[in-house]
C-alpha positions as CSV (number, residue, x, y, z in Angstrom):
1,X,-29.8,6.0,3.5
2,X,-26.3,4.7,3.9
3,X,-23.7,5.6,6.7
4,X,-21.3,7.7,5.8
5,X,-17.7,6.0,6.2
6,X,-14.2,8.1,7.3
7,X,-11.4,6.0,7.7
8,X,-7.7,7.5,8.4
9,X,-4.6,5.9,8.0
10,X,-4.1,5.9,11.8
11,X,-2.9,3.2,14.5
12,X,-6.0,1.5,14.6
13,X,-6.1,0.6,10.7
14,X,-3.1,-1.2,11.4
15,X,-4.6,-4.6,12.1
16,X,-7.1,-4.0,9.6
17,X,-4.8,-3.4,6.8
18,X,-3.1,-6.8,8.0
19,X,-6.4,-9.0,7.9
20,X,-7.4,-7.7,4.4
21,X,-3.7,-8.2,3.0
22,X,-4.5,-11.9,4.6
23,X,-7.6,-12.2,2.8
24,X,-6.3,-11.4,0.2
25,X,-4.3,-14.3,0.3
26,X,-0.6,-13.0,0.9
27,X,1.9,-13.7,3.3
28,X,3.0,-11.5,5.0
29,X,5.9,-10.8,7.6
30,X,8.4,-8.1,8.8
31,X,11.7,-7.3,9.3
32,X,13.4,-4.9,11.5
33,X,17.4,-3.9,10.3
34,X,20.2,-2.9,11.8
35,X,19.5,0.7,12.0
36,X,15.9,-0.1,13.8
37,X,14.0,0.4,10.7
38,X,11.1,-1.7,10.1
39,X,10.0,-2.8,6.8
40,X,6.5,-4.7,5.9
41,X,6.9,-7.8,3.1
42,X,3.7,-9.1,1.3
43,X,4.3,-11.8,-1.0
44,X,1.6,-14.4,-3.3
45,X,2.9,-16.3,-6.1
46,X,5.1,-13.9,-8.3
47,X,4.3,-11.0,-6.3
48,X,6.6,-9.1,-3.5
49,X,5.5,-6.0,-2.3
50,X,7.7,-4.0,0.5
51,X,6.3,-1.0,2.7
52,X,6.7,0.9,5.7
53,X,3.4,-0.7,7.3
54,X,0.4,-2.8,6.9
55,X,-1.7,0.6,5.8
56,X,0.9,1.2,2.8
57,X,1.8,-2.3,2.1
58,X,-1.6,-2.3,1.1
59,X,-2.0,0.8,-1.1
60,X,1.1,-0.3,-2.9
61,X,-0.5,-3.4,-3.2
62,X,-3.8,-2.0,-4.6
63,X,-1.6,0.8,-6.9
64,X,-0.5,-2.8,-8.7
65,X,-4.0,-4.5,-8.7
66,X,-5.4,-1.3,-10.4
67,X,-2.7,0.0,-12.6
68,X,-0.6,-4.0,-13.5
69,X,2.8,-4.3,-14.6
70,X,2.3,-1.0,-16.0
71,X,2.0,0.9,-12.6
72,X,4.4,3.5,-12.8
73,X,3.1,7.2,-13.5
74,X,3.8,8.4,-17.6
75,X,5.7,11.4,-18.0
76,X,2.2,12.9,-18.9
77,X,0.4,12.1,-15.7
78,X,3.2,13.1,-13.4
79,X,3.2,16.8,-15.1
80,X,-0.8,16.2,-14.4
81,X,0.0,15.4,-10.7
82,X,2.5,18.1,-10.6
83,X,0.2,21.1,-11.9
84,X,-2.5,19.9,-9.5
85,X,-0.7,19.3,-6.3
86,X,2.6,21.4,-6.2
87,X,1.5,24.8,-5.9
């Protein structure tokens, strides 16, 4: 039988998040700006990707590596969304 896995988006993802986004072969850096904010920059070839952290750097990453150039949400699936969720 196979472990059961629970993973939360929590300090000690973190690093994690980083190594995967290195193996999957992007650079990445970050940059702190005037107002102390701190913004996460993945890039490979054509591809930039910009986030609050390694954890969501790389769900925005893997939102484009599932949905393409096509990632946004239709009209149709954010009503979907919308009746689910908003209550």
């Amino acid at each position: 039988m196979s472990e059961e896995i629970k993973i939360t988006a929590a300090a000690n993802v973190e690093i994690p998040a980083y190594l995967a986004l290195k193996e999957k072969g992007f650079e990445v850096y970050w940059k702190r700006t005037d107002n102390d904010k701190e913004y996460w920059y993945a890039e490979k070839d054509e591809l930039h990707f910009m986030a609050e952290g390694p954890i969501e750097l790389l769900g925005v990453i893997g939102v484009y590596e599932l949905r393409g150039h096509n990632w946004k949400a239709s009209d149709s699936e954010i009503d979907e969304f919308m009746e689910k969720y908003n209550k």
